[in-house]
C-alpha positions in Angstrom: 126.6 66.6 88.2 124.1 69.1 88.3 121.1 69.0 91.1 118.1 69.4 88.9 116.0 69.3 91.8 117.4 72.2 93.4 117.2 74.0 89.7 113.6 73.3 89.7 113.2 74.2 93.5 115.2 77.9 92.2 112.6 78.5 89.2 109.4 77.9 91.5 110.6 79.8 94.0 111.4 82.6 91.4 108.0 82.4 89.8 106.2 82.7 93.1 108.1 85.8 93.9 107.4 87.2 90.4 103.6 86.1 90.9 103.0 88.0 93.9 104.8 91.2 92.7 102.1 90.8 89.6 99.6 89.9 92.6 100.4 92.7 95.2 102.5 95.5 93.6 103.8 98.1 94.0 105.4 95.9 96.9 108.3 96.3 99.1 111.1 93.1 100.5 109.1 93.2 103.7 106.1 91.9 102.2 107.5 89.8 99.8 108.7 87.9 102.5 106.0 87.4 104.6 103.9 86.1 101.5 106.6 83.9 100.1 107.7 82.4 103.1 111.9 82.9 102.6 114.4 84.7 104.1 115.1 88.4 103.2 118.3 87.6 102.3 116.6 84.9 99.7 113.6 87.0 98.7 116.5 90.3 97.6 118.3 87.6 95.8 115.5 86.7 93.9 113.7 90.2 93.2 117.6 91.1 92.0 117.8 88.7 89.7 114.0 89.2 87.9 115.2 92.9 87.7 118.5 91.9 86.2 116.2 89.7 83.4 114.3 93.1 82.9 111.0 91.6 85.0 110.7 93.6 87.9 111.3 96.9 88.4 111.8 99.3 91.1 110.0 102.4 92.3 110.5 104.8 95.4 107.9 104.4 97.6 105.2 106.9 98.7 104.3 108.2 102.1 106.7 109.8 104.7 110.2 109.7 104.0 113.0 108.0 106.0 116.6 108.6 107.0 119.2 106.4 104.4 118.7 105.2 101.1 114.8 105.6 99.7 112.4 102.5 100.3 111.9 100.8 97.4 108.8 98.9 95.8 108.5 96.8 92.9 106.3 96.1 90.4 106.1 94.2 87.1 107.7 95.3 83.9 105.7 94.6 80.5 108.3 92.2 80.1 107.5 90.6 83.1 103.4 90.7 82.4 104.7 88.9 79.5 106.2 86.1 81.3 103.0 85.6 83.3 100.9 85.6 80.0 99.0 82.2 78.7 99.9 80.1 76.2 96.8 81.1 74.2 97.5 84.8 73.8 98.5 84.4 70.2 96.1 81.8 69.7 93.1 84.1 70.8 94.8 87.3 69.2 94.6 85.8 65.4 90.8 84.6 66.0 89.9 88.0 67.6 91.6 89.8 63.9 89.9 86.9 62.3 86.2 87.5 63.8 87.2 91.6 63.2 87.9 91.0 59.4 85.1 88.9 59.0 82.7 90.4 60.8 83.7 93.6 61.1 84.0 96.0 64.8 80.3 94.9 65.8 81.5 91.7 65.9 84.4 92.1 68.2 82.3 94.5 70.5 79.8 91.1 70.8 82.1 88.5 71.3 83.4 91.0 74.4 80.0 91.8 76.0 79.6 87.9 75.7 82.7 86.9 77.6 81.7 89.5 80.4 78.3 88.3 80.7 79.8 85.1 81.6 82.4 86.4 84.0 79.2 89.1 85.5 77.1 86.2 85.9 79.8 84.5 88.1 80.7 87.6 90.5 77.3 88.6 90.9 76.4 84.8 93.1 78.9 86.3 95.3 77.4 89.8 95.7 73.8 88.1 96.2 73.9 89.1 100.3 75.7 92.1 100.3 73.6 95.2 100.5 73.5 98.0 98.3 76.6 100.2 100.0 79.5 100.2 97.3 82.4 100.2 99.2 80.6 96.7 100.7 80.4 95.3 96.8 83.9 96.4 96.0 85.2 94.3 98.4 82.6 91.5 97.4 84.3 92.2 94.0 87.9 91.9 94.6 87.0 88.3 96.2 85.4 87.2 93.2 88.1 88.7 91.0 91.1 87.3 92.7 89.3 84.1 92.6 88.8 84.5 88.9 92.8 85.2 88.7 92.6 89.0 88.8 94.3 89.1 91.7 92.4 92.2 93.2 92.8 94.8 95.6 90.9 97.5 97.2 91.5 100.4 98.9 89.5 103.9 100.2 90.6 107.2 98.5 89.8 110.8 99.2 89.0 112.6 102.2 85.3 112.4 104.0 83.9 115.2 104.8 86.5 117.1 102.9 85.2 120.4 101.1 84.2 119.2 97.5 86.0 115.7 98.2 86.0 113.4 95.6 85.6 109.7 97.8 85.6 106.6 96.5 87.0 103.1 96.7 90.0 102.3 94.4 90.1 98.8 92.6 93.0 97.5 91.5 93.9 94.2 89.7 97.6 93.4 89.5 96.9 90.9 87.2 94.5 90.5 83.4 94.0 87.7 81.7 93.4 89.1 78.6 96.0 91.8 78.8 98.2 91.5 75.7 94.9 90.6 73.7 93.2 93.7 75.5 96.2 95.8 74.5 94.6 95.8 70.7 91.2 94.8 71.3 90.4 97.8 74.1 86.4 95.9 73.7 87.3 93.7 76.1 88.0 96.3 78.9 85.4 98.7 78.2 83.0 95.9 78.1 84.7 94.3 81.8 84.0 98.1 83.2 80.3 98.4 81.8 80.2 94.9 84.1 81.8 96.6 87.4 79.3 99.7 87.0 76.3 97.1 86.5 77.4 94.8 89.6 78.5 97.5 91.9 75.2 99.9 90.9 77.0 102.9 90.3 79.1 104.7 87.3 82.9 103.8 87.5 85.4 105.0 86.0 89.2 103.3 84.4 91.9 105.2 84.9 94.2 103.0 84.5 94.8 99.5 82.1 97.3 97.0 82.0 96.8 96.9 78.4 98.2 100.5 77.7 101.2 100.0 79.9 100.4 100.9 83.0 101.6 98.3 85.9 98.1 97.9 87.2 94.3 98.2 86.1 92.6 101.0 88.4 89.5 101.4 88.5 87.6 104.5 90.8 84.2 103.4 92.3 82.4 106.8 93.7 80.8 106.2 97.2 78.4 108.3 98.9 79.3 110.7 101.3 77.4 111.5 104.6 76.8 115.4 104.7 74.8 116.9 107.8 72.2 118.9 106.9 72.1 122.9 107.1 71.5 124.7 110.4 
């Protein structure tokens, strides 16, 4: 007789590995296992069974290179975004063509700058005692976004000081809820960026979107640099 319980145990197990690849990727074994709590021998067995089922995938990882085989990180395939995605994908995909046939782009462009508001309005009660530095919101940010299921991440980029460095802060969120639908309707994330720039008081840029394939959504927030004056 099979153990359903132990079956069920299995698929939670594997969906909480799969969640925090979509949470923290690119991610290596080591971390996996210190977030999901299992052995490494457990954690491999599980990442090497979503990438058999085509929902993780494996990348080398960056930084200084090692003796023996190349570390590894992984990171979600479309199919595995997929996996993670609502129930009310479809649902919201047919009344976003409906609204567009109806009412035409204008439309669509509304209903997105509506949903943001929203969202803005949320985030900004937690950036109401942070000061004005960027860097300082970003991070603000990525709290409120992880709490609104974005599961964010932040991290500096570029070199101070650095003749003509570019500096900034790079946001990432591992996770949309809106991909797929975002995928055809790009309103949605231009409109969620317009909302970053607002919040964080400067001009940001996407470089990347979960929506056109990529495995994360970057976003670059500029910070000030510190220059001495001239002598």
């Amino acid at each position: 007789m099979v153990n359903t319980d132990v079956r069920t145990d299995e698929s939670r197990t594997r969906d909480r590995v799969l969640r925090v690849v979509s949470q923290e990727g690119p991610v290596n074994i080591t971390a996996l296992v210190d977030r999901v709590g299992l052995t490494e021998t457990a954690v491999r067995r599980h990442v090497e069974n979503l990438h058999a089922d085509g929902l993780v995938e494996a990348r080398e990882a960056g930084g200084p290179r090692r003796r023996g085989r190349p570390a590894k990180v992984w990171v979600l395939t479309a199919a595995g975004h997929r996996a993670l995605a609502s129930d009310y994908d479809d649902l919201a995909g047919e009344a976003l063509r409906f609204l567009r046939r109806t009412g035409g782009e204008s439309a669509v462009q509304a209903f997105a700058e509506e949903r943001v508001a929203g969202l803005e309005e949320r985030i900004a009660e937690h950036l109401v005692a942070v000061g004005e530095d960027p860097a300082e919101r970003t991070d603000a940010l990525v709290r409120a976004l992880t709490v609104e299921g974005y599961a964010a991440s932040a991290r500096p980029v570029g070199t101070p000081g650095a003749p003509n460095a570019l500096t900034g802060v790079q946001l990432c969120q591992g996770h949309c809820p809106v991909q797929h639908v975002a995928s055809e309707f790009p309103e949605l994330c231009e409109a969620e960026t317009e909302a970053f720039s607002r919040l964080l008081g400067v001009h940001v840029q996407r470089l990347a979107t979960l929506a056109h394939g990529d495995h994360v959504c970057t976003t670059f927030v500029p910070t000030p640099t510190t220059e001495r004056p001239p002598r």
